[in-house]
C-alpha positions in Angstrom: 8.7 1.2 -38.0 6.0 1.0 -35.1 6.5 -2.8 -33.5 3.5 -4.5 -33.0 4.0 -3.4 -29.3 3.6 -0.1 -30.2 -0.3 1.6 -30.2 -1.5 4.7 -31.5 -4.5 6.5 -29.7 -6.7 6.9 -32.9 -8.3 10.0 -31.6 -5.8 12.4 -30.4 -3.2 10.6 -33.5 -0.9 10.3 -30.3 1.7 7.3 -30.5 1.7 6.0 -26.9 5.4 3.7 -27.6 6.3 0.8 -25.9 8.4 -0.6 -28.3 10.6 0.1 -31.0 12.6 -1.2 -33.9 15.8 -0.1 -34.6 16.2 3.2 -35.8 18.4 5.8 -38.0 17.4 9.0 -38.6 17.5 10.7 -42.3 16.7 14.3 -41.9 14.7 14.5 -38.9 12.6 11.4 -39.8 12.7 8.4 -38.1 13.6 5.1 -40.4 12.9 1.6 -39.1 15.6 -0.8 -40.4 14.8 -4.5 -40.7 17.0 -7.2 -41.7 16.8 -9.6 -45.1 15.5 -12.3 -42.2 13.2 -9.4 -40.8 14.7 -9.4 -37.4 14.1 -6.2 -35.3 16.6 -5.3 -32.6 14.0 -3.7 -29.8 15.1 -0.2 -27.9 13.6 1.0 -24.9 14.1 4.9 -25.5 10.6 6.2 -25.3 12.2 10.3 -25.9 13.0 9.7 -29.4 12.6 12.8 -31.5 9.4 11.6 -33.4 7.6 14.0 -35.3 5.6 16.5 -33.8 2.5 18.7 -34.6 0.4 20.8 -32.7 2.2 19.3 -29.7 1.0 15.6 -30.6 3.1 12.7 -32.0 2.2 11.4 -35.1 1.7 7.4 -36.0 4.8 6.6 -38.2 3.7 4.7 -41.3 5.8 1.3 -41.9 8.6 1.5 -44.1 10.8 -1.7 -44.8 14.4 -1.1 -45.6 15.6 -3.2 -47.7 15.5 -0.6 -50.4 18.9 1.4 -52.3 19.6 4.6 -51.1 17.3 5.8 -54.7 14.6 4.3 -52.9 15.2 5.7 -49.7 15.2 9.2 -50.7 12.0 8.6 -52.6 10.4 7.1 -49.3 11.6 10.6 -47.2 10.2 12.9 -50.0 6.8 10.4 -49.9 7.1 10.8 -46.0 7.6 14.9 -46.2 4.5 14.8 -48.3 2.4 12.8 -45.7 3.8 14.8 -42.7 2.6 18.4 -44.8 -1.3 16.4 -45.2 -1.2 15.4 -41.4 -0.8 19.3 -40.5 -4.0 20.2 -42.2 -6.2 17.9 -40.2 -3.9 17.6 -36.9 -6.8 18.9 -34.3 -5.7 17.1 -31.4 -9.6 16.1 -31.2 -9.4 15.1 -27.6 -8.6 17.8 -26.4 -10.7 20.9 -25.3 -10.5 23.8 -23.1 -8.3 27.0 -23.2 -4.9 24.6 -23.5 -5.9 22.5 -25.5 -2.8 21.0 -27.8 -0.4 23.2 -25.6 3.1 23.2 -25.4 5.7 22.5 -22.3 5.8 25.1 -19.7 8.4 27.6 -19.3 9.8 25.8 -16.0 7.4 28.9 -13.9 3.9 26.5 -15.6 2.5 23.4 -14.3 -0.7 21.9 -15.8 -3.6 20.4 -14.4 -6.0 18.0 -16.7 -9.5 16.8 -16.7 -11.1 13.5 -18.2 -14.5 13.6 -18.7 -17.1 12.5 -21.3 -17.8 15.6 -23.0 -19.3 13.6 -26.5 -23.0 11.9 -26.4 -25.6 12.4 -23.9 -23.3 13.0 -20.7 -21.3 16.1 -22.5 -24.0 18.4 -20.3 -23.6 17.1 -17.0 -19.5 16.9 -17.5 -19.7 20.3 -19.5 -20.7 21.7 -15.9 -18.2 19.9 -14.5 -15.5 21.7 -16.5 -17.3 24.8 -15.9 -16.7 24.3 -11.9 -13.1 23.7 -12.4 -12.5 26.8 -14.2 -14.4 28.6 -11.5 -12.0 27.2 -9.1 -8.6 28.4 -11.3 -10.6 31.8 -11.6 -10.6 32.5 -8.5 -7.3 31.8 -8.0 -6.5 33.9 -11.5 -4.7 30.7 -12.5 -1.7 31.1 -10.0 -0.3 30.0 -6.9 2.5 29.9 -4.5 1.8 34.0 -4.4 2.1 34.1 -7.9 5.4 32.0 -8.2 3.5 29.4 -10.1 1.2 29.6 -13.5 -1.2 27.1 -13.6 -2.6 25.9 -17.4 -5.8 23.7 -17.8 -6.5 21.7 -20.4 -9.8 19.5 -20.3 -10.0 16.1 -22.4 -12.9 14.3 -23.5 -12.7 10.3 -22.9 -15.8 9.3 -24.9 -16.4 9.2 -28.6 -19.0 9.6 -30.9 -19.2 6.0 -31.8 -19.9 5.1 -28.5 -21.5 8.0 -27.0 -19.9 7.6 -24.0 -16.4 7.1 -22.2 -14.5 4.8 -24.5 -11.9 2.9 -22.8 -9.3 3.9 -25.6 -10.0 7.4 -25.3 -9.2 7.3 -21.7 -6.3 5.5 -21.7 -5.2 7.9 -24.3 -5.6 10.7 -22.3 -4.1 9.0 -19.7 -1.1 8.1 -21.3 -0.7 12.0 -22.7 -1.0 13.2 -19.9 2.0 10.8 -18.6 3.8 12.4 -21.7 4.0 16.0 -20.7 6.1 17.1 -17.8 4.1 20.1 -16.8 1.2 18.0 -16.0 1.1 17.5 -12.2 -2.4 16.9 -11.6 -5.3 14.8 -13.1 -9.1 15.8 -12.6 -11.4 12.5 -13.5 -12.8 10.2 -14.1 -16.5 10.2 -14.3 -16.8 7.3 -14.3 -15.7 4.3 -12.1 -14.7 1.9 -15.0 -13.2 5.0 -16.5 -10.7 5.0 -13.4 -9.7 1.7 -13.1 -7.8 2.1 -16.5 -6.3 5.0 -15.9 -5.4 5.1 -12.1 -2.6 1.9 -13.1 -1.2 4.4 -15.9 -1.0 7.5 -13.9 0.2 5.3 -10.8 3.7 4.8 -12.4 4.2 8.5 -12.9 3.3 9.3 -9.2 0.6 11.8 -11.2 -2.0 12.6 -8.7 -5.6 11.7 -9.6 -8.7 13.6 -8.3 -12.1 12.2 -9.2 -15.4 14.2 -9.0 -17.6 11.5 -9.5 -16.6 8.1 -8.8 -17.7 6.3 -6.7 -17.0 2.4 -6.8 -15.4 1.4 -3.9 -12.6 -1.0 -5.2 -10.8 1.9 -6.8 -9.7 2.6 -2.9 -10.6 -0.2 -0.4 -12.4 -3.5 0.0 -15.9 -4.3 0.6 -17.3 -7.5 1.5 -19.4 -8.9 -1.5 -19.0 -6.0 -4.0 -15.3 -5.5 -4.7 -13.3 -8.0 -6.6 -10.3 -10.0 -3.9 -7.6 -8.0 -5.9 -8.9 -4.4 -5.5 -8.0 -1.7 -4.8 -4.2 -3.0 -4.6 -4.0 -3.9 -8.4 -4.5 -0.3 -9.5 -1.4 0.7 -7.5 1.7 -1.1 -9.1 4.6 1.0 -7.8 2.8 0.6 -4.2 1.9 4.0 -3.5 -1.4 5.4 -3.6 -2.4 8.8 -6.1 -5.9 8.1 -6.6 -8.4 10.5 -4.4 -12.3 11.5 -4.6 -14.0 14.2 -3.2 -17.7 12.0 -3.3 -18.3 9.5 -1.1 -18.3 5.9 -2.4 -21.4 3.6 -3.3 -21.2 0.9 -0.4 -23.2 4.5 1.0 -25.6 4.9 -1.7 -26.4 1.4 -1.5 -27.8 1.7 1.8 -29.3 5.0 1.1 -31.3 4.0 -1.6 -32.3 0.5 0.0 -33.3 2.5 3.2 -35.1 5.2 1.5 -37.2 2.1 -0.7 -38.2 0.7 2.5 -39.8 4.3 3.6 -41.5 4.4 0.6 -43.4 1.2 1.1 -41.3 -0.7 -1.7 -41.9 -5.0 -0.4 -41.0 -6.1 -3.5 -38.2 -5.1 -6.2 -36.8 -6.6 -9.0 -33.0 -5.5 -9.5 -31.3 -4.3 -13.3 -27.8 -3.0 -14.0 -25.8 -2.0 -16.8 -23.1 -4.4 -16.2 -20.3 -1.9 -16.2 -17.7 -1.8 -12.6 -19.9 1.3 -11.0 -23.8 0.1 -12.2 -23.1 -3.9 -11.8 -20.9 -3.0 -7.8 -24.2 -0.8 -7.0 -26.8 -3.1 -7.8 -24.7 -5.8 -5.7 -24.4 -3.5 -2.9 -28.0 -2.4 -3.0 -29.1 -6.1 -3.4 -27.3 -7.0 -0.1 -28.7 -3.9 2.0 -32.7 -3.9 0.2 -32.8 -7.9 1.7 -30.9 -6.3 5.5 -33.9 -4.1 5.2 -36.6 -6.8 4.7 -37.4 -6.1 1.1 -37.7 -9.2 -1.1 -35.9 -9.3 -3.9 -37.6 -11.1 -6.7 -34.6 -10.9 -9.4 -31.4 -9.5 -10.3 -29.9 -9.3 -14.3 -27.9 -7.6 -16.3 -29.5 -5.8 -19.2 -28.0 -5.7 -22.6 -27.0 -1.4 -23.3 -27.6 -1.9 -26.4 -30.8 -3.5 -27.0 -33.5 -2.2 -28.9 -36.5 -2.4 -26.2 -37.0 -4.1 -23.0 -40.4 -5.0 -23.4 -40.1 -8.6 -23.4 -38.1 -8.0 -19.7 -40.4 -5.5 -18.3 -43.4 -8.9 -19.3 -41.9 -10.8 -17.5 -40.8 -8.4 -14.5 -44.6 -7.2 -14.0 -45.7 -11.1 -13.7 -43.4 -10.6 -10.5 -45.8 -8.1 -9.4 -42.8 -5.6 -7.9 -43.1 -3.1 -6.0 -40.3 -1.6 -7.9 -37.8 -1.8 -10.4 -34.2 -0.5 -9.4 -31.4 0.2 -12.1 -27.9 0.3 -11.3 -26.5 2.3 -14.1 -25.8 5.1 -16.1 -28.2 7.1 -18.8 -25.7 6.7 -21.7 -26.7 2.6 -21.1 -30.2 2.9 -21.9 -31.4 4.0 -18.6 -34.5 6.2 -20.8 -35.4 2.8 -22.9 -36.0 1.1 -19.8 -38.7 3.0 -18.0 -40.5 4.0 -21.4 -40.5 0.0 -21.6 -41.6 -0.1 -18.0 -44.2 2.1 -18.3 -45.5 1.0 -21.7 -46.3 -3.0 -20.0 -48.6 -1.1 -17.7 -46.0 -0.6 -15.1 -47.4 2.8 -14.1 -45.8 5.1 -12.1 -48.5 4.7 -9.5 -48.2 0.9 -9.1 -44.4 0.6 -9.5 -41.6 2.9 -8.3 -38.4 3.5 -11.0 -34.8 4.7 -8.7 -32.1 4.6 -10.1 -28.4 6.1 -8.5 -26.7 9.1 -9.3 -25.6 7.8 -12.7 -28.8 8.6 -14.0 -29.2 11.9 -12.0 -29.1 14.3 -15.1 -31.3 16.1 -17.7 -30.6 13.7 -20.4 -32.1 10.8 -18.3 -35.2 13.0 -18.2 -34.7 13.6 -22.3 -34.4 10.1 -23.2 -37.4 8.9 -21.0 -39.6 11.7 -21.8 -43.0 11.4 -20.0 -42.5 8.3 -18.6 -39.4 9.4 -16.9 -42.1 11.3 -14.5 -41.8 10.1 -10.7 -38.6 8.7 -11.1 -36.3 8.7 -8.1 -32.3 8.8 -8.0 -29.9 8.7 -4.9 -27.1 11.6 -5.1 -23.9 11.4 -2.7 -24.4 15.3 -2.2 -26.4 17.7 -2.7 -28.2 19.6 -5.6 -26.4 22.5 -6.4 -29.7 24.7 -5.4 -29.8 23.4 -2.3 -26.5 24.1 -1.1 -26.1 26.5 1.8 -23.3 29.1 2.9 -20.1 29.2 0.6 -21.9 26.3 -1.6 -24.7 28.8 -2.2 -22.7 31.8 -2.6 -20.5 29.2 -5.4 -24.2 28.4 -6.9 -24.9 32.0 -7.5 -21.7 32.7 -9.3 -22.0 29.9 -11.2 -25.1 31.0 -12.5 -24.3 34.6 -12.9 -20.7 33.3 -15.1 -22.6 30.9 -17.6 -26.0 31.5 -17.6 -27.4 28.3 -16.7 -28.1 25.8 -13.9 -25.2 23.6 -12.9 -25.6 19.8 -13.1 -25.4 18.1 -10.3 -21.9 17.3 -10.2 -20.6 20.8 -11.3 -19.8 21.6 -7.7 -17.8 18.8 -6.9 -15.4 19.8 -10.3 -15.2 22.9 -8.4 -13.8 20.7 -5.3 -11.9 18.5 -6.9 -9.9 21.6 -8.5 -9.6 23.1 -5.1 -8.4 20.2 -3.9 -5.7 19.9 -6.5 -4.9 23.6 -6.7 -4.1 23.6 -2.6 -1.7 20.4 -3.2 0.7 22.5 -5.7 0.6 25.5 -3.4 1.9 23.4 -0.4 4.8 22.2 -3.1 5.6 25.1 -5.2 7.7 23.3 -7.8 7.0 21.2 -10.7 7.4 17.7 -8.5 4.7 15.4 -9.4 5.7 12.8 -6.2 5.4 16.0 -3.8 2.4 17.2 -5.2 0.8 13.3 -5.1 1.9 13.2 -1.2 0.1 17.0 -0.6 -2.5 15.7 -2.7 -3.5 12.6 -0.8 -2.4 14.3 2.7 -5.1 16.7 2.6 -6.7 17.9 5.5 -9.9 20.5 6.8 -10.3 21.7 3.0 -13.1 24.3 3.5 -15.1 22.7 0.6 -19.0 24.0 -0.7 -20.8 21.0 1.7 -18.4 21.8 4.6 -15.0 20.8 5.9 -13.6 17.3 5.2 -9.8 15.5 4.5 -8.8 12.6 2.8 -9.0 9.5 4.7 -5.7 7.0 4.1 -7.4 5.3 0.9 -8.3 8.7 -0.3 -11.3 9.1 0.6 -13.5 12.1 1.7 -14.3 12.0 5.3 -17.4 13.7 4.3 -20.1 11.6 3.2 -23.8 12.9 2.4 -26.7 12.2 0.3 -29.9 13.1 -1.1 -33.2 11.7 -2.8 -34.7 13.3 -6.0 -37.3 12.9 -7.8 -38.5 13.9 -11.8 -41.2 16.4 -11.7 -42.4 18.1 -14.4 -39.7 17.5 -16.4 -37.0 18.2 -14.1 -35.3 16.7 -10.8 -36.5 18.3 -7.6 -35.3 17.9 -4.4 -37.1 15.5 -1.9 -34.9 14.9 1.3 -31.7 14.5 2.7 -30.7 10.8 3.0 -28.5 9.7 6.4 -27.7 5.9 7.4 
């Protein structure tokens, strides 16, 4: 029997086991024995030889033994039954990609991972972002250390349907599998920031090497004044070493780029939203400090509710203000494309006040869910659109476009990094040694990367920070202008 210790990751049916009751095995199954007083003696062996199918533990129902041995053999032939059912709908649903529900490697495979929302209205920008990784292994033909090594990929999704975006189960599920399997020596994710600061603790006791394309809060690696809780980034590392690294700069950048660029656009007056989640909530904070350094009043600053049904009674009271604009720190999936239908719907017109919002809402889908009145809005990216990349970015761009047919989101080129990055870190160790391949990992120096040449710094950051300003027009983001500090 499962302890109440014990979880199971509802989506993938994986049992993530901390704790278990004493054991004795009948057949291959696993019994739990408790006592007539219904003590449990705990054991700490977490490589017990629990059932598996399609590479995935299964959740072990509760069975109480106090039973005769009749009873006992009738339990097993009740437990080979439910076993034969699992099989039929065993899908390992988080998992997707050409790996998906793989098995161990043959000592000659190591596995790289991804973590990204690919369920709800983010599955298109993240979908890209899987498609850049791939790109990167292709290019490579999936090996390295001159062919010594076989690299498999297998991408998880960390949002659900009932939430339409990252669910913080689902992640730590996929964390926690990814712990599980030996081969894995390197994790691509998250998207985002609040995301990360769940898993990087989990992967952290594994020395398992994290990569992110797209986070950007900065308490996940250092400390800024007024943004960053007085524990971070130290309480994400427990065993005191660090294995989290992002190839995008952080948002105590965007935050001055998007106050800076308000003030050039003749904003006086804003009134400040966020989603309340760690990256929109730390942005809005940030931009708050650096729009009143620039001179621009702020007239408010809330929290919205994701879930709400409209925001018209906010934007009533917001226009009363009389802002010059309204800035959002947060992410589509929170109702980014409610709000500035509301805006605009209060006579808020694009005309009178300006809509920005950061990266988080620097997709297609924001555009989908604000339909016209998502015209003239701008967003902050710390990069570049993938059409405006030059050199071996635009020469990545092209092939992009000629393997899958389609645009890339924005963030699709900074998958492809963020495998690169990992991919270079095994070929420096050449062996399945998760440590080493952390230390290559977070050691990385002059990558030649799509933007240009940049390292980690010693909190894992890239040494090569840019940023751009876009705009919706017709029904699409353009390009408007780099963004520099």
């Amino acid at each position: 029997m499962i302890s109440k210790d014990s979880q199971t990751d509802r989506a993938t049916g994986a049992s993530v086991v901390t704790k278990l009751a004493e054991v004795d095995l009948v057949d291959g199954v696993v019994i739990a024995l408790v006592s007539k007083q219904g003590s449990k003696k705990g054991i700490n062996n977490l490589n017990m030889n629990l059932p598996k199918i399609a590479g995935s533990t299964l959740p072990i129902p509760t069975l109480t033994m106090n039973l005769s041995l009749q009873k006992l053999r009738i339990r097993k032939f009740v437990w080979a039954l439910w076993i034969v059912s699992m099989c039929a709908s065993c899908s390992n649903s988080g998992a997707t990609g050409d790996a998906a529900g793989g098995t161990a490697g043959d000592g000659n495979t190591v596995k790289i991972v991804s973590s990204l929302p690919l369920t709800g209205s983010g599955s298109a920008q993240n979908q890209t972002v899987v498609n850049g990784i791939k790109q990167a292994l292709a290019e490579t033909n999936s090996t390295v250390c001159n062919g010594k090594l076989k690299i498999d990929y297998q991408s998880l999704d960390d949002a659900t349907a009932a939430s339409g975006k990252w669910d913080p189960a689902q992640e730590t599920g996929n964390a926690n599998k990814a712990v599980a399997d030996k081969d894995v020596v390197a994790y691509i994710g998250t998207f985002n920031s609040g995301a990360a600061k769940l898993s990087i603790p989990i992967l952290n006791q594994a020395n398992l090497v994290m990569i992110s394309p797209a986070n950007t809060y900065p308490g996940l690696t250092k400390a800024v004044k007024g943004s960053t809780a007085p524990n971070e980034p130290n309480v994400y590392y427990p065993n005191g070493k660090r294995n989290f690294s992002r190839v995008v700069a952080t948002d105590d950048l965007q935050g001055r780029l998007a106050a800076n660029w308000a003030q050039s656009l003749g904003v006086k007056k804003v009134y400040i939203l966020d989603d309340q989640e760690l990256y929109g909530k730390g942005l809005a904070d940030i931009f708050d400090q650096d729009a009143k350094k620039t001179g621009i009043q702020v007239l408010g600053h809330e929290g919205i509710d994701p879930k709400a049904a409209d925001y018209k009674a906010l934007m009533t009271k917001i226009k009363a203000l009389g802002p010059d604009m309204i800035y959002f720190g947060g992410i589509t999936q929170n109702n980014a494309g409610q709000l500035i239908k509301d805006m605009r719907s209060v006579g808020m017109t694009n005309d009178k006040v300006k809509f920005m919002g950061p990266d988080g809402i620097f997709e297609q889908s924001f555009i989908d869910a604000g339909g016209p009145a998502a015209s003239g809005a701008y967003a902050t990216f710390l990069g570049l659109p993938p059409n405006q990349l030059a050199g071996a970015g635009q020469k990545w761009y092209k092939s992009y476009k000629s393997t899958y047919k389609s645009e890339p989101e924005p963030y699709a080129s900074y998958g492809y990094e963020a495998a690169e990055v990992a991919i270079n870190g095994i070929n420096k160790v050449c062996k399945n040694d998760r440590d080493a391949i952390r230390a290559a990992v977070m050691n990385t120096k002059d990558i030649k990367g799509l933007t240009g040449t940049f390292s980690f710094d010693k909190n894992g950051d890239t040494t090569l920070p840019l940023g751009s300003g876009n705009e919706v027009k017709n029904g699409k983001w353009g390009f408007t202008k780099n963004l520099k500090v």
